[in-house]
Backbone as XML, in Angstrom:
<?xml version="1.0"?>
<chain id="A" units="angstrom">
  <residue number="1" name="UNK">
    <atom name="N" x="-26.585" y="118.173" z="-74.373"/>
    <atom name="CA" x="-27.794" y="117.661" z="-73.738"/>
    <atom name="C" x="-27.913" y="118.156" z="-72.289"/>
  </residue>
  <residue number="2" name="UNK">
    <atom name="N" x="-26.496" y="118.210" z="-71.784"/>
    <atom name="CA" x="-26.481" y="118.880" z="-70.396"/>
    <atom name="C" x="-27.509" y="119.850" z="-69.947"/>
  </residue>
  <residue number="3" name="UNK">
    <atom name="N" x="-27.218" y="121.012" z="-70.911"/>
    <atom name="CA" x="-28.091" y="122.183" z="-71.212"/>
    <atom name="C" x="-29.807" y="122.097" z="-71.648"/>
  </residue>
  <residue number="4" name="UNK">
    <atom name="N" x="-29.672" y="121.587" z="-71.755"/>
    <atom name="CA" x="-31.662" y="120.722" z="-71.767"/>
    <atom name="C" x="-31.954" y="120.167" z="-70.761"/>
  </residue>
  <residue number="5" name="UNK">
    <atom name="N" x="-31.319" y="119.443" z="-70.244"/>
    <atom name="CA" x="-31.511" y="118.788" z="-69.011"/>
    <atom name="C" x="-31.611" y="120.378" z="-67.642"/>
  </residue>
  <residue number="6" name="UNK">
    <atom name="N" x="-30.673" y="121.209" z="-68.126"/>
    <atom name="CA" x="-31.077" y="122.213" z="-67.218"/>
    <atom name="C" x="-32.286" y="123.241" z="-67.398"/>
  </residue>
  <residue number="7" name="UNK">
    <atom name="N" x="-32.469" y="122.946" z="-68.191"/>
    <atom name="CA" x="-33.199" y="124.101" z="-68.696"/>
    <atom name="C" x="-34.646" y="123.260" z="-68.162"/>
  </residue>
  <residue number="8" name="UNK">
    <atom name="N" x="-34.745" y="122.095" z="-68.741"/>
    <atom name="CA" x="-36.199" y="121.219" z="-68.137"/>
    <atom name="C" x="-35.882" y="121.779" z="-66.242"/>
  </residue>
  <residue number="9" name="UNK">
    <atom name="N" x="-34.849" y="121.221" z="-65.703"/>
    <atom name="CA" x="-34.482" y="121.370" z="-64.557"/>
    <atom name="C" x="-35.022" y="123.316" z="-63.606"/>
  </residue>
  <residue number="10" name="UNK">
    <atom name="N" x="-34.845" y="124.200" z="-64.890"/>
    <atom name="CA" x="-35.325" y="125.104" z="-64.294"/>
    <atom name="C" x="-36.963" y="125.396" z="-64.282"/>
  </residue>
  <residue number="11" name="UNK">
    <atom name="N" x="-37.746" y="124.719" z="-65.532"/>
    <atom name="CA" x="-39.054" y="124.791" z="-65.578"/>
    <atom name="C" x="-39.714" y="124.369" z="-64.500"/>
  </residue>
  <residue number="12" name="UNK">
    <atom name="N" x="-39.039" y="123.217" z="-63.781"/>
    <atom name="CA" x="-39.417" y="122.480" z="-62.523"/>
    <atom name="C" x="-39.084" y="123.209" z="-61.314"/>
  </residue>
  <residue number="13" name="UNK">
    <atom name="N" x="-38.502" y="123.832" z="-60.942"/>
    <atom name="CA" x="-37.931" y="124.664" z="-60.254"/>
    <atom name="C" x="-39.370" y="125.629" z="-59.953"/>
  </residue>
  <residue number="14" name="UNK">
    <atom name="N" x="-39.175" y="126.350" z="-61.227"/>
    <atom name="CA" x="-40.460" y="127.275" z="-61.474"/>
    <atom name="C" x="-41.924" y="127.248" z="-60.565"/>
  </residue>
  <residue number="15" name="UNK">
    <atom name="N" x="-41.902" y="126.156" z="-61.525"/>
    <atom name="CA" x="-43.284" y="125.295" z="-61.033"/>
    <atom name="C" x="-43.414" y="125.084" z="-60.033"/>
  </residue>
  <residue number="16" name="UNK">
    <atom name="N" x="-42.392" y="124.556" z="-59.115"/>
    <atom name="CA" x="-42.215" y="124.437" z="-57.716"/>
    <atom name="C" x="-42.353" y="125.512" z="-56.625"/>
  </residue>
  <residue number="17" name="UNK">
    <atom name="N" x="-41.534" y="126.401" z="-57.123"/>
    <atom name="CA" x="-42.106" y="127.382" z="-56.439"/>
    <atom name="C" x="-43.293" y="128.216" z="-56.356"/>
  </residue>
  <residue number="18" name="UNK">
    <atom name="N" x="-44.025" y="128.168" z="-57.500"/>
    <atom name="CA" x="-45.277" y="129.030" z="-57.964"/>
    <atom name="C" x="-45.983" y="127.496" z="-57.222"/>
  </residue>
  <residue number="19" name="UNK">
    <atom name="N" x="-45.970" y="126.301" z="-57.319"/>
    <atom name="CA" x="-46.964" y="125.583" z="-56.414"/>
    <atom name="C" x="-46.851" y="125.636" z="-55.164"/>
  </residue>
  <residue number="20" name="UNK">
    <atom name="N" x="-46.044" y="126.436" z="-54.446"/>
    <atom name="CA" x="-45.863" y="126.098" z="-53.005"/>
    <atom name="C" x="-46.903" y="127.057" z="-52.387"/>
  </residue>
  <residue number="21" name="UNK">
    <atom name="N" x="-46.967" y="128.268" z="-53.203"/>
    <atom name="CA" x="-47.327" y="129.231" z="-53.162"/>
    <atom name="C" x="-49.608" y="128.622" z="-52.986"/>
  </residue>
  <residue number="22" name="UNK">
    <atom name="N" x="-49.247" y="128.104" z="-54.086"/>
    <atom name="CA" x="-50.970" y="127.649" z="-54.239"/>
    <atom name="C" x="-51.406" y="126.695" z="-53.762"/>
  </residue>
  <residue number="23" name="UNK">
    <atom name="N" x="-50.360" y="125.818" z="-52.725"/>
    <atom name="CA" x="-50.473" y="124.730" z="-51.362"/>
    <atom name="C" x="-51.064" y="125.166" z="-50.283"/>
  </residue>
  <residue number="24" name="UNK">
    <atom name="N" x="-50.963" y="126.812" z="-50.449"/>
    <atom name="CA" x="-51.442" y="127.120" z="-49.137"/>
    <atom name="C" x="-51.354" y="126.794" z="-47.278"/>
  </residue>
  <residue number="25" name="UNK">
    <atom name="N" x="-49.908" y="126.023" z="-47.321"/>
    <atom name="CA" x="-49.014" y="125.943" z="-45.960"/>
    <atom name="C" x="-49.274" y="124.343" z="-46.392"/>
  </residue>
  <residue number="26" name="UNK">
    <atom name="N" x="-49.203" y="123.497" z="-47.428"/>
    <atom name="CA" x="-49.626" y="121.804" z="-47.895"/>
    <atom name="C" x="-50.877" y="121.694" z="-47.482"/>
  </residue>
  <residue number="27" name="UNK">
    <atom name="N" x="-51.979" y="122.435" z="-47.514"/>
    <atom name="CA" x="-53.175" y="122.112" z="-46.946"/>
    <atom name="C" x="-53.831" y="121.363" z="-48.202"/>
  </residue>
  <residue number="28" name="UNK">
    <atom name="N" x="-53.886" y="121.982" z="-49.520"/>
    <atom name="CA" x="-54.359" y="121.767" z="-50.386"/>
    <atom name="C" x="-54.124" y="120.646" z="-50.800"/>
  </residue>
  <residue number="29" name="UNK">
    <atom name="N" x="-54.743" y="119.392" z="-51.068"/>
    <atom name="CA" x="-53.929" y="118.141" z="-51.712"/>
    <atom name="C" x="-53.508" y="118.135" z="-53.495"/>
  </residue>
  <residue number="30" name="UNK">
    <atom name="N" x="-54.154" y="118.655" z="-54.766"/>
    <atom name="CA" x="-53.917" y="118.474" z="-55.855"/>
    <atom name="C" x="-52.389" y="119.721" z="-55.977"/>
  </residue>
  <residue number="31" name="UNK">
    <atom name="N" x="-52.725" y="120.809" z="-55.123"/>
    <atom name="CA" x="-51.399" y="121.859" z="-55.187"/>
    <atom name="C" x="-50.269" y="121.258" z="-54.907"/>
  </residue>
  <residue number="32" name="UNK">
    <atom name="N" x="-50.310" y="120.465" z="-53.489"/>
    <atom name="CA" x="-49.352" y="119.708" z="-52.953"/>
    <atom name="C" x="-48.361" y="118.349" z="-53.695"/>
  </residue>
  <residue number="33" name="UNK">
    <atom name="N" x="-49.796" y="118.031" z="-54.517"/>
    <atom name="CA" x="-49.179" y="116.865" z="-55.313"/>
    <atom name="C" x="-48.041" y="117.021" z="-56.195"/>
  </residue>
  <residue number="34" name="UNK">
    <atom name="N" x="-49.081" y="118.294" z="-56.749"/>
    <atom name="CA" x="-48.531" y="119.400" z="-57.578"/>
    <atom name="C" x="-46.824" y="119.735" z="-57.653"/>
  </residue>
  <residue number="35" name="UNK">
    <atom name="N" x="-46.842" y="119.952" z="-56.515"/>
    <atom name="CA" x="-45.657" y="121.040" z="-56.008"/>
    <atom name="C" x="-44.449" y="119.767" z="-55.713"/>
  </residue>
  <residue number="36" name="UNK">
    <atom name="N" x="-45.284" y="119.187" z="-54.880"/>
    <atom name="CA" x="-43.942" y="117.581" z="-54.982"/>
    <atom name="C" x="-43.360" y="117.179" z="-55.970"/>
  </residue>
  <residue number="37" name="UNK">
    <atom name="N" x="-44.068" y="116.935" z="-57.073"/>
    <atom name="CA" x="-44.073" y="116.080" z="-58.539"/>
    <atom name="C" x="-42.829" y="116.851" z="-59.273"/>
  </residue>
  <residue number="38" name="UNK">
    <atom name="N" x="-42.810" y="118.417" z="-59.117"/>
    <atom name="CA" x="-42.211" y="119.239" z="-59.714"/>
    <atom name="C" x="-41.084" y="119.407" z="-58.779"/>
  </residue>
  <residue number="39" name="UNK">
    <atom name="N" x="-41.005" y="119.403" z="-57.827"/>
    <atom name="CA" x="-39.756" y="119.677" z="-56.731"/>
    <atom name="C" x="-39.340" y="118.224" z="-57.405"/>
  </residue>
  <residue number="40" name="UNK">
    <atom name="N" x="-39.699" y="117.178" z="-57.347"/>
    <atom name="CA" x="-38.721" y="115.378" z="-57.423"/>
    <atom name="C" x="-38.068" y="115.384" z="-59.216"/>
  </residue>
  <residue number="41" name="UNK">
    <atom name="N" x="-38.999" y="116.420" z="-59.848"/>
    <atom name="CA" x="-38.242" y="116.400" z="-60.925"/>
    <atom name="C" x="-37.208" y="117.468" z="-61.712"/>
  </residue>
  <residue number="42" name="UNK">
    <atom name="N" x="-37.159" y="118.603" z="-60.409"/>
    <atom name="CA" x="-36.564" y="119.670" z="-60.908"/>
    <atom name="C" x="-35.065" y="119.144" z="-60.366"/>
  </residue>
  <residue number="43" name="UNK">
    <atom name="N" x="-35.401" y="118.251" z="-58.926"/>
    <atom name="CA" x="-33.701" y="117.495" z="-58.378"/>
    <atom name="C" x="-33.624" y="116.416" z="-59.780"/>
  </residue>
  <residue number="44" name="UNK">
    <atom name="N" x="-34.450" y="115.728" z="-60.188"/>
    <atom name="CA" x="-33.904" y="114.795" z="-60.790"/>
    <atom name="C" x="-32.806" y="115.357" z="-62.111"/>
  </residue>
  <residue number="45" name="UNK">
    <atom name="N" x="-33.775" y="116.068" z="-63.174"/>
    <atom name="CA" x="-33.388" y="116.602" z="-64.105"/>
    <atom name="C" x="-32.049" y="117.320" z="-63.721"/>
  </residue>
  <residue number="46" name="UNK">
    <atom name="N" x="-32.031" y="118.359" z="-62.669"/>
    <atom name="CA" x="-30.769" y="118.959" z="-61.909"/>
    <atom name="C" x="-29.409" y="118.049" z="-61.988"/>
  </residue>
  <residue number="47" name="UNK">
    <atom name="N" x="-29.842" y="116.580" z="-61.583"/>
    <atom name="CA" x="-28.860" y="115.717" z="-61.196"/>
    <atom name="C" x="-28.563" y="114.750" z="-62.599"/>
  </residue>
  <residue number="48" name="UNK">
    <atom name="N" x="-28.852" y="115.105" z="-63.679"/>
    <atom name="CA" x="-28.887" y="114.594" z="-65.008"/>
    <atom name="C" x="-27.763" y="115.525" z="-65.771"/>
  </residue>
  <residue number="49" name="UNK">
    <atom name="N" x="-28.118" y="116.710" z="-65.242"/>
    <atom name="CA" x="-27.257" y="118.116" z="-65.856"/>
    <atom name="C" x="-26.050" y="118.084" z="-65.129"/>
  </residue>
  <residue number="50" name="UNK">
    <atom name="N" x="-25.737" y="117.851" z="-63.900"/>
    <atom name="CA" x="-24.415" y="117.823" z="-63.505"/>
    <atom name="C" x="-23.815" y="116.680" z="-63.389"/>
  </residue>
  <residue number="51" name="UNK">
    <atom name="N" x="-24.009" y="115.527" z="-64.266"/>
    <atom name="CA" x="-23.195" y="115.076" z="-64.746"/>
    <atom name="C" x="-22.505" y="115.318" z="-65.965"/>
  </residue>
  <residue number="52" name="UNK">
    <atom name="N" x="-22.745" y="116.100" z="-66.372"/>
    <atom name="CA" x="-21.566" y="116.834" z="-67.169"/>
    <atom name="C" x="-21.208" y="118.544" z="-66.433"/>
  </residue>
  <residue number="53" name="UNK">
    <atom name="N" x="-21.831" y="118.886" z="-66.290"/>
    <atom name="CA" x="-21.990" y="120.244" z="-65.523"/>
    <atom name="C" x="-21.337" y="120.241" z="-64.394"/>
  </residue>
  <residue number="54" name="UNK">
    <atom name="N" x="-20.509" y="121.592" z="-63.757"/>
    <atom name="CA" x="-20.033" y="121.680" z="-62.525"/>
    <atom name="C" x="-20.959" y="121.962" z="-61.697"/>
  </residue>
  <residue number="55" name="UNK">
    <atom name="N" x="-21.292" y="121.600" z="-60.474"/>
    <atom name="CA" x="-22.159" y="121.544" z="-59.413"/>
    <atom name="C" x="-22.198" y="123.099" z="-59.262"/>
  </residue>
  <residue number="56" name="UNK">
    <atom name="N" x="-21.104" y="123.749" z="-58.958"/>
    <atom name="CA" x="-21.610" y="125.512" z="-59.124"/>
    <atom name="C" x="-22.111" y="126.080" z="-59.625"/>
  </residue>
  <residue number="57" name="UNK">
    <atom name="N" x="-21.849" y="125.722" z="-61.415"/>
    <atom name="CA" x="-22.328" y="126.541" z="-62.385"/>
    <atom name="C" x="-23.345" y="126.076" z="-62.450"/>
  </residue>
  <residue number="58" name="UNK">
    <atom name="N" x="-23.915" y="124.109" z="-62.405"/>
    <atom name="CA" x="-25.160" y="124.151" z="-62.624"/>
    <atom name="C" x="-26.096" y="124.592" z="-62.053"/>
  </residue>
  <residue number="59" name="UNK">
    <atom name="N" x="-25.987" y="124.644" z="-60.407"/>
    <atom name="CA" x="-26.602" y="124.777" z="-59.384"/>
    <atom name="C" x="-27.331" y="126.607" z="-59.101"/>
  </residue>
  <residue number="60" name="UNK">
    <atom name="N" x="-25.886" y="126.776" z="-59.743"/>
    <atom name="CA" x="-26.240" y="128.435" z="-59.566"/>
    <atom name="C" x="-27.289" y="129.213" z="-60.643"/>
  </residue>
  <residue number="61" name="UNK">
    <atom name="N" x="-26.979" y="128.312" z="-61.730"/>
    <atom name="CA" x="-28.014" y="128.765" z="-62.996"/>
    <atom name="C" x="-29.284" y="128.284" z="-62.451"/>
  </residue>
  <residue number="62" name="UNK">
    <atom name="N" x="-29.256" y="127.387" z="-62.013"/>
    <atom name="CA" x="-30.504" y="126.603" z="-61.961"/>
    <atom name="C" x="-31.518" y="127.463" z="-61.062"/>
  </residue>
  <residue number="63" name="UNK">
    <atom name="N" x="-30.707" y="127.765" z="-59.856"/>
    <atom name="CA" x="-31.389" y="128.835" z="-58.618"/>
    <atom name="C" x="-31.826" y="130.316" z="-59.116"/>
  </residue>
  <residue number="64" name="UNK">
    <atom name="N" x="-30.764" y="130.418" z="-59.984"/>
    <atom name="CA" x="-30.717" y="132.114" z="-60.433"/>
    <atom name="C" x="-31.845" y="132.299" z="-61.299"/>
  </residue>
  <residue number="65" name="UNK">
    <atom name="N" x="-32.070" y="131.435" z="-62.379"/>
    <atom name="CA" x="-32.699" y="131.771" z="-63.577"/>
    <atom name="C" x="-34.295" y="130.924" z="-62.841"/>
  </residue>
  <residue number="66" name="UNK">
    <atom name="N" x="-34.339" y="130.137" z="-62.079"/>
    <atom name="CA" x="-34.978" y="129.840" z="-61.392"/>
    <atom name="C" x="-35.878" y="130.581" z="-60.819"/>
  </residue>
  <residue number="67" name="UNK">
    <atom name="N" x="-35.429" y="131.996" z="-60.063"/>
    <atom name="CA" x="-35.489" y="132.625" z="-59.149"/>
    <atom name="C" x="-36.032" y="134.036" z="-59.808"/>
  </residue>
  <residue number="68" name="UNK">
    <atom name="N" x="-35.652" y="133.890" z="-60.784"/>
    <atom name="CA" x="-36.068" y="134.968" z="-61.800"/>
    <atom name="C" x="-37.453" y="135.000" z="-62.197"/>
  </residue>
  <residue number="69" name="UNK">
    <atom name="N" x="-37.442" y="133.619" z="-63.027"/>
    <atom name="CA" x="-38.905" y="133.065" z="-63.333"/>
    <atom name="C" x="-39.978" y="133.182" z="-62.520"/>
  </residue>
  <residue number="70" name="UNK">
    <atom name="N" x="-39.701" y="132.275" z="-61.355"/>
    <atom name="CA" x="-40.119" y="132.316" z="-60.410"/>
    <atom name="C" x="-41.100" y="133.858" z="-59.841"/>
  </residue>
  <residue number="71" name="UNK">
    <atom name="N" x="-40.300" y="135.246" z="-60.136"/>
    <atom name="CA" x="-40.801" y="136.317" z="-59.584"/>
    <atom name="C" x="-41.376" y="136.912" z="-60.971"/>
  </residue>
  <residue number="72" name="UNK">
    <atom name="N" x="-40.894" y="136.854" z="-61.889"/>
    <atom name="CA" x="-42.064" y="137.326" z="-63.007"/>
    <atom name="C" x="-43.286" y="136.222" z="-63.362"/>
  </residue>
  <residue number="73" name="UNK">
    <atom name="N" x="-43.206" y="135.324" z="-63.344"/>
    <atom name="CA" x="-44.084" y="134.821" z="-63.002"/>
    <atom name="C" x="-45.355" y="134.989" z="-62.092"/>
  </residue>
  <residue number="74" name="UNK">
    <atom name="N" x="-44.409" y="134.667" z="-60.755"/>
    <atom name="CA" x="-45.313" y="135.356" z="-59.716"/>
    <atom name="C" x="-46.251" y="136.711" z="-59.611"/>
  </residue>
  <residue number="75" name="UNK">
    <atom name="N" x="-45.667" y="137.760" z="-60.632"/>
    <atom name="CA" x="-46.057" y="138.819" z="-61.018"/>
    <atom name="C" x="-47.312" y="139.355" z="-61.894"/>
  </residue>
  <residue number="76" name="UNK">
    <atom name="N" x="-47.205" y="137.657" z="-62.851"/>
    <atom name="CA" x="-48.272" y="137.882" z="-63.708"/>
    <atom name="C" x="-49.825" y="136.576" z="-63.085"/>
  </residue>
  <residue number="77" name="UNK">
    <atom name="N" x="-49.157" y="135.739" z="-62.489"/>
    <atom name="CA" x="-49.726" y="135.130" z="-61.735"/>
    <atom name="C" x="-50.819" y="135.224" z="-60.545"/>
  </residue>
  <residue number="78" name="UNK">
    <atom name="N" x="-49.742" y="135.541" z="-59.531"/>
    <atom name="CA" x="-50.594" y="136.096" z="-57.865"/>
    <atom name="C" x="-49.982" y="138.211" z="-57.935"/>
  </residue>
  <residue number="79" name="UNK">
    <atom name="N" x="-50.238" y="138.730" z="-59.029"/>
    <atom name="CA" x="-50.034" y="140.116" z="-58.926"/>
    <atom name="C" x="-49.063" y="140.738" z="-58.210"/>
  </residue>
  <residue number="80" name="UNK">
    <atom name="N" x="-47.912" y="140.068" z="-58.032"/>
    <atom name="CA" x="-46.763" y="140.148" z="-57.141"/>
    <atom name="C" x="-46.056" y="141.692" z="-57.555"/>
  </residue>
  <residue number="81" name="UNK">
    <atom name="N" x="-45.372" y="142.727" z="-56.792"/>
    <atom name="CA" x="-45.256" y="143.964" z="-57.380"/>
    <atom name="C" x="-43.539" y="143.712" z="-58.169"/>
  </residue>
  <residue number="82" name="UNK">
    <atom name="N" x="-43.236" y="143.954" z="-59.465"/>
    <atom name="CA" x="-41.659" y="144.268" z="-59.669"/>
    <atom name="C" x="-41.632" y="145.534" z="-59.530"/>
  </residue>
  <residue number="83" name="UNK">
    <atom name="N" x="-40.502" y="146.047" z="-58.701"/>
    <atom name="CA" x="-40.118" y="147.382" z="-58.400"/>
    <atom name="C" x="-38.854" y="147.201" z="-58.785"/>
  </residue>
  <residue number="84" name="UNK">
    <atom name="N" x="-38.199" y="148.860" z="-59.495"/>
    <atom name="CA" x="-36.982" y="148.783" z="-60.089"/>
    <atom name="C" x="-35.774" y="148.065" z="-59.534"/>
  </residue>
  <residue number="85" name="UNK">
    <atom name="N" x="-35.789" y="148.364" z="-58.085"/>
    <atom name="CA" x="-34.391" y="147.472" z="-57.471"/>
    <atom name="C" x="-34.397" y="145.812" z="-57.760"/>
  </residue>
  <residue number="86" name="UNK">
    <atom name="N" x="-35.914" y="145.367" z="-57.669"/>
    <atom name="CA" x="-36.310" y="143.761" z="-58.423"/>
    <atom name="C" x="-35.478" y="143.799" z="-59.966"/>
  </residue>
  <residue number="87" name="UNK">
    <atom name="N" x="-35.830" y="144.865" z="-60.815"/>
    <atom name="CA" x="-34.944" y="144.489" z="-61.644"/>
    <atom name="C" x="-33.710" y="144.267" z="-62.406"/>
  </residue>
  <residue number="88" name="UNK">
    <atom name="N" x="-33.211" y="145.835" z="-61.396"/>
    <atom name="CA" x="-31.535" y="145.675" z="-61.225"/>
    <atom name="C" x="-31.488" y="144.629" z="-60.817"/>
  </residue>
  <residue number="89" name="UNK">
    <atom name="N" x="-31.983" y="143.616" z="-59.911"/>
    <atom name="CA" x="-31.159" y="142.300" z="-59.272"/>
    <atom name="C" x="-31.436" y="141.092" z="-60.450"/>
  </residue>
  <residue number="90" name="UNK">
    <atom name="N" x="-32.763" y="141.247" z="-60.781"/>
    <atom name="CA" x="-32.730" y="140.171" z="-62.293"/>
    <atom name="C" x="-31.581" y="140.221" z="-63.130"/>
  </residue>
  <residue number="91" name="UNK">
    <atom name="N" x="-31.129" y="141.458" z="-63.315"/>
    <atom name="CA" x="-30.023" y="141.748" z="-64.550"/>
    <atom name="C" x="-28.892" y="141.222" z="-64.186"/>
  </residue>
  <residue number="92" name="UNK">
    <atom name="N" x="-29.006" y="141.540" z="-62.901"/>
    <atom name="CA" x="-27.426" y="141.003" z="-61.940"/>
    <atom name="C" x="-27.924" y="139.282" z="-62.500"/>
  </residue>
  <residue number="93" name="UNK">
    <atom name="N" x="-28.388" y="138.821" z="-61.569"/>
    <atom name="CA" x="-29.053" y="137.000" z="-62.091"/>
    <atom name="C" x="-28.321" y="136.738" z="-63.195"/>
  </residue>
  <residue number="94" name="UNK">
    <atom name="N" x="-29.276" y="137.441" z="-64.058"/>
    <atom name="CA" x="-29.240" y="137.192" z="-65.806"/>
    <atom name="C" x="-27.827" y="137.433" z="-66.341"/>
  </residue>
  <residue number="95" name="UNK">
    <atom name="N" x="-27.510" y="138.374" z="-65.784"/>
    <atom name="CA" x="-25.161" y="138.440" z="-66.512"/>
    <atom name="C" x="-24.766" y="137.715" z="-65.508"/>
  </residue>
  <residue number="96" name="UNK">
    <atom name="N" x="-25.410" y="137.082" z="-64.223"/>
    <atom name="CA" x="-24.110" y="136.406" z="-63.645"/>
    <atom name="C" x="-25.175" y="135.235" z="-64.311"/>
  </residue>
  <residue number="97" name="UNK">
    <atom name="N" x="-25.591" y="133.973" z="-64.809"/>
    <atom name="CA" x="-25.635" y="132.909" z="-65.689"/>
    <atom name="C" x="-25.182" y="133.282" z="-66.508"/>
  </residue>
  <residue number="98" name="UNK">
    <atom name="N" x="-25.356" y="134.093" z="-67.790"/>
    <atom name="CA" x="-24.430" y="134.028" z="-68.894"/>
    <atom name="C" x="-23.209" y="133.839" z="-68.790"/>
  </residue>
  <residue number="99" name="UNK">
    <atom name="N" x="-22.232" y="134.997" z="-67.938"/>
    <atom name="CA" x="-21.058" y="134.651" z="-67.620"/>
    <atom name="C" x="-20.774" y="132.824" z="-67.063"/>
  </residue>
  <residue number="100" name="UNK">
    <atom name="N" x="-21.252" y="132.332" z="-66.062"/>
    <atom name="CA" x="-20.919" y="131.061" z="-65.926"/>
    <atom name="C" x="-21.477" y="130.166" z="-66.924"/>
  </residue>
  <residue number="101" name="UNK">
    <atom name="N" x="-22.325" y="130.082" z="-67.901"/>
    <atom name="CA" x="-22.261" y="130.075" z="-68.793"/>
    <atom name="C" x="-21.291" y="129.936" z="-69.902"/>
  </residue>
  <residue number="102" name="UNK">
    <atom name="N" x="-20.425" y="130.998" z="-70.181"/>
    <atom name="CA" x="-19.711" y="131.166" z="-70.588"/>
    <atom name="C" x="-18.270" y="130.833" z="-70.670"/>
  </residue>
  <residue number="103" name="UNK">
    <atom name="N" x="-18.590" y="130.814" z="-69.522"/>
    <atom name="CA" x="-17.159" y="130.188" z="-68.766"/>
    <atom name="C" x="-16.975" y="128.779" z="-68.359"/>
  </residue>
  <residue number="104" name="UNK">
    <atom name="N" x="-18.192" y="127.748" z="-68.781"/>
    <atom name="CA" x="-18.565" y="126.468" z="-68.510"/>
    <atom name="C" x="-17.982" y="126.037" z="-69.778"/>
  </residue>
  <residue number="105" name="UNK">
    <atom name="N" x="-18.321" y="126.789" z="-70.742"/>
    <atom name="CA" x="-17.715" y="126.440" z="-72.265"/>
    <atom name="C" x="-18.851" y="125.875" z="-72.396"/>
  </residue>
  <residue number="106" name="UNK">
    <atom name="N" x="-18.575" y="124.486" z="-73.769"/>
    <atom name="CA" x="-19.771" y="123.937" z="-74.516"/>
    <atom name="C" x="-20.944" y="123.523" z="-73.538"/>
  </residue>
</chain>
């Protein structure tokens, strides 16, 4: 369940960041609401997952795969550019979660 709990935990994440973006510096109030609602539940869910989860591994998946989303997203979203070195560093992201992952066991 850990692993659901992170995975909700990274959708929020997501969201969070792609709303901060459409807050426009918090000017906006429904973006803002927006962007709060999803930041209070990407910690909550976060803090659901590491109770079974190590605070590194969860934390780091959570940011990484987070962070990932976050820029392809952004890409198809606000037309954000991926350039090849963007995706060498996704890949890096993406094998360093699997590995901790992996190494978290079940």
């Amino acid at each position: 369940m850990h692993w659901i709990y992170l995975l909700i935990a990274i959708v929020f994440e997501i969201a969070f960041a792609l709303g901060t973006n459409a807050t426009k510096g918090f000017t906006r109030l429904w973006p803002s609401v927006f962007t709060l609602l999803a930041a209070a539940g990407g910690v909550f869910t976060l803090s659901l997952a590491l109770r079974t989860l190590d605070v590194g591994v969860g934390y780091t998946i959570w940011t990484g795969i987070g962070s990932v989303g976050t820029v392809v997203l952004g890409a198809l979203i606000y037309k954000e550019k991926i350039t090849p070195p963007k995706l060498v560093s996704f890949a890096a992201i993406v094998a360093g979660a699997v590995v901790l992952r992996l190494a978290a066991g079940a």
